[in-house]
C-alpha positions in Angstrom: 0.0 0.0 0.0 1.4 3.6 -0.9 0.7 6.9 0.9 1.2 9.8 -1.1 2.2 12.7 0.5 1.7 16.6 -1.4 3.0 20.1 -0.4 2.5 23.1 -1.8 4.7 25.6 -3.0 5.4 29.0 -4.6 8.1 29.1 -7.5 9.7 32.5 -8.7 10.8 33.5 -11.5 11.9 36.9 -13.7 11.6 34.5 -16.8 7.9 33.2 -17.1 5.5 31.4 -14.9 7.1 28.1 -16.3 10.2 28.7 -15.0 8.9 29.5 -11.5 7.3 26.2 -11.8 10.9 24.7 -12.5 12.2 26.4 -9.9 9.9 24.6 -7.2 10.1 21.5 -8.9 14.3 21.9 -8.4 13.9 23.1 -5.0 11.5 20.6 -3.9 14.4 17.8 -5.5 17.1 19.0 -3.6 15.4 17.4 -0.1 12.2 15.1 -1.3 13.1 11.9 -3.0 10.2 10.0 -5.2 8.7 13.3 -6.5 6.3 11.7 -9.5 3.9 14.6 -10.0 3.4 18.6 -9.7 0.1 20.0 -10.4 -0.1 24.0 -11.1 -2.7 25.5 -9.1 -2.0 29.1 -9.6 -0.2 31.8 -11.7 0.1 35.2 -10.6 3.0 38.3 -11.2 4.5 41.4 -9.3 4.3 44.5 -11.0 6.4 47.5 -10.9 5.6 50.6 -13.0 2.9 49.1 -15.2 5.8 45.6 -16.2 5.8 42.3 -14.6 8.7 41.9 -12.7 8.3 38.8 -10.7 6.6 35.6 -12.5 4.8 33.4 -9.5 3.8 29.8 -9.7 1.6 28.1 -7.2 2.3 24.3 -7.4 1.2 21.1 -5.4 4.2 18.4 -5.3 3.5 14.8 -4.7 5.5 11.8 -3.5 5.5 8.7 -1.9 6.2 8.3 1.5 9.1 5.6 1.9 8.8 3.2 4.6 
């Protein structure tokens, strides 16, 4: 039997709201082993003076809990 375990986070990125999403994803790999999905639940951006200058991706991780 598995137990799947999720967290969220919130990527950043100057690039694109993919990127940010890449950058949680690496974040999330540097400590969590068995990551084997990531859903997007949210994009949003920072503006400064009318630009976007801040990309923001709100993901869920998931992975199985080892035993």
């Amino acid at each position: 039997m598995a137990v799947i375990k999720t967290i969220d986070l919130v990527g950043v990125s100057a690039e694109s709201w993919t990127d940010a999403a890449e950058q949680a994803l690496a974040e999330a790999s540097r400590t969590i082993r068995g990551i084997h999905a990531m859903d997007v639940l949210e994009t949003s951006c920072n503006v400064d003076n009318g630009k976007i200058v801040e990309y923001l991706t709100h993901v869920r991780i998931q992975f199985r809990i080892e035993r």
